[in-house]
C-alpha atoms as one frame of an Amber mdcrd trajectory, in Angstrom:
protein
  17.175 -18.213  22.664  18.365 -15.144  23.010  17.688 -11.779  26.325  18.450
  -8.380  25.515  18.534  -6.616  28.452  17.621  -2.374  27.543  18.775  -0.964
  30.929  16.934   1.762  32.658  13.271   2.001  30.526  11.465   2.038  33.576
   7.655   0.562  33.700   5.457   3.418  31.594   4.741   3.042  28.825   7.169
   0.248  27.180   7.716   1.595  23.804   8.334  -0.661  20.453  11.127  -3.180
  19.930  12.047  -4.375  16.748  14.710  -7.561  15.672  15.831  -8.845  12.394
  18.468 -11.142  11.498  22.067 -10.402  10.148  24.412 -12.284   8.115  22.385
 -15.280   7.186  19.880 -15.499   4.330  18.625 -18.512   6.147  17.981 -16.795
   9.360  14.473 -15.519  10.943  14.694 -13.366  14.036  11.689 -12.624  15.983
  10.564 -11.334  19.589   9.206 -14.045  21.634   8.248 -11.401  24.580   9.001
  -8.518  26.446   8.919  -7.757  30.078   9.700  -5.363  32.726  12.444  -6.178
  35.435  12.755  -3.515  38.215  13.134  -0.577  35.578  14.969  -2.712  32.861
  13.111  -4.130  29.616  14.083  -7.365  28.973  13.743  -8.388  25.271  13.069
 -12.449  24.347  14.558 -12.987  20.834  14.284 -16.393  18.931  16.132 -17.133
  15.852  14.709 -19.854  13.631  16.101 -21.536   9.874  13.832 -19.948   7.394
  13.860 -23.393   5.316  13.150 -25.697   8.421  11.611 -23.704  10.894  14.320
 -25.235  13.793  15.643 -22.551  16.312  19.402 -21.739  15.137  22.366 -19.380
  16.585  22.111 -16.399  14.644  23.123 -13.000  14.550  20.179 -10.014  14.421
  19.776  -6.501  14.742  17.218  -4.938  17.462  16.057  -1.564  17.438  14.113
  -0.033  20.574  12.217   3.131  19.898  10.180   4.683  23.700   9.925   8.259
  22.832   9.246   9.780  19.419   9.142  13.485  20.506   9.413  16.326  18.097
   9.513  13.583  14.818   6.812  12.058  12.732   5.911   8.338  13.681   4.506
   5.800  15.385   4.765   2.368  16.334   2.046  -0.663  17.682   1.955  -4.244
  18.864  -0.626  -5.489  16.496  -1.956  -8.330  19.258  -5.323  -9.492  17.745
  -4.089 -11.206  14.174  -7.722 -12.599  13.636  -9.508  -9.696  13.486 -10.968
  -8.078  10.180 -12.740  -5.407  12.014 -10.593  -2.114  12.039  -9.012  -1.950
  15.847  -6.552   0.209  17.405  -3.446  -2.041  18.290  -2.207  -2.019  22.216
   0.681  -0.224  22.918   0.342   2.177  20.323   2.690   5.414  20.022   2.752
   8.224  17.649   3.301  11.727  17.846   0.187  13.700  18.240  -1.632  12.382
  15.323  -3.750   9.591  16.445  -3.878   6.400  17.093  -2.838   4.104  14.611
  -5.137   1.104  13.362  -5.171  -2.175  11.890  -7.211  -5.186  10.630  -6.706
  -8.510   8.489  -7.570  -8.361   5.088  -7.194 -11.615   4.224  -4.908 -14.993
   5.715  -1.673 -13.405   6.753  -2.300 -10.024   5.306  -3.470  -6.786   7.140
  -3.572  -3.073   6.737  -2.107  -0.966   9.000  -2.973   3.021   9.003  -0.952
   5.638  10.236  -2.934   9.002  10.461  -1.495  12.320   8.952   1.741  10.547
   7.844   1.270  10.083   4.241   4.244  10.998   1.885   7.112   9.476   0.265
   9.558   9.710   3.159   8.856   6.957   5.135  11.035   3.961   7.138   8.905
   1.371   8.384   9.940  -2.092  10.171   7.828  -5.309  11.179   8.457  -8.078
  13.106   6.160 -10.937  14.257   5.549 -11.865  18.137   5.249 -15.129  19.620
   6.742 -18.349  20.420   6.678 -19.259  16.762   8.662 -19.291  13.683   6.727
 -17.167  11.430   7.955 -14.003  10.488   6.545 -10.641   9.145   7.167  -8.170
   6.047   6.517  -4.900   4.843   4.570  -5.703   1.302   4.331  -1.728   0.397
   2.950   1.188   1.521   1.438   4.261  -0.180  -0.887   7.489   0.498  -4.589
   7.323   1.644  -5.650  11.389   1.915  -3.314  12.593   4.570  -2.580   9.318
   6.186  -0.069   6.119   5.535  -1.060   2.774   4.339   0.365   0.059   4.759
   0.253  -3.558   3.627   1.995  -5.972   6.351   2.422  -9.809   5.768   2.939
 -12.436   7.739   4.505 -16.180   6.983   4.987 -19.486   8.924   9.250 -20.580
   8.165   7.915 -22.403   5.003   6.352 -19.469   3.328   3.007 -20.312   3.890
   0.442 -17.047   4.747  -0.354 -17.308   8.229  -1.964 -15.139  10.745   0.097
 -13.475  13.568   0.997 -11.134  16.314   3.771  -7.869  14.967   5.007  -5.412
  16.226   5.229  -1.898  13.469   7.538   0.834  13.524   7.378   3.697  11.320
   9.285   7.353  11.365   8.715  10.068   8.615  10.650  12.302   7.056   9.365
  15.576   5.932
């Protein structure tokens, strides 16, 4: 169990955090929670063993994104895993080109728009959210008109498809 503590946020709009673990092939990182303390964001990370599912000390990597002015992206907190019906996801961000959207597809598998982002140039992160060991992974993306699809999927710590919360991050290049 594991608090990052990103000083001086403040309590708009929160932004997207994303975790993965470092120097362990048997290592899943994952955000428990986030919260708001005076105007610090407070990050809970777990780290699980991918074989057993146990928690485990591990090292990870976080990345907190608030503000994308002036660059192409977007990020969301895909909160409502059951759903097959196209939603926007709450706390969506992106740059002046609408709301991103998502829906399952199938057991562990959804589809994640991004409008007007389409192109070759793209970085994009997942995590899952919860007190759980699953974890989340980017199974491809590619062009749909002018906007970006994406293919996210989502695992329990034996491999198994299995529905769940994630957070999405994505920032284009031109």
């Amino acid at each position: 169990h594991y608090t990052v503590t990103i000083p001086g946020v403040g309590a708009g709009n929160l932004g997207n955090v994303q975790v993965t673990a470092a120097n362990s092939v048997s290592a899943i990182a994952k955000i428990k929670e986030w919260s708001i303390s005076g105007s610090d964001l407070k990050v809970e990370v777990r780290t699980y063993h991918s074989g057993t599912g146990s928690l485990m000390d591990a090292e990870f990597n976080l990345l907190y994104t608030k503000n994308l002015t002036n660059m192409k992206g977007g990020y969301c907190w895909a909160d409502l895993e059951s759903s097959t019906s196209t939603y926007t996801p709450f706390r969506n961000g992106n740059t002046g080109s609408g709301n991103i959207t998502s829906k399952k597809t199938s057991t562990g598998t959804y589809e994640v728009i991004v409008p007007n982002q389409a192109g070759s140039g793209n970085t994009i992160l997942t995590t899952t959210y919860g007190d759980n060991n699953y974890k989340a992974v980017v199974g491809g993306w590619s062009s749909q008109g002018s906007d970006l699809r994406v293919t996210v999927y989502t695992y329990n710590s034996s491999g198994v498809a299995t529905d769940a919360e994630f957070s999405f991050f994505t920032i284009y290049k031109d």
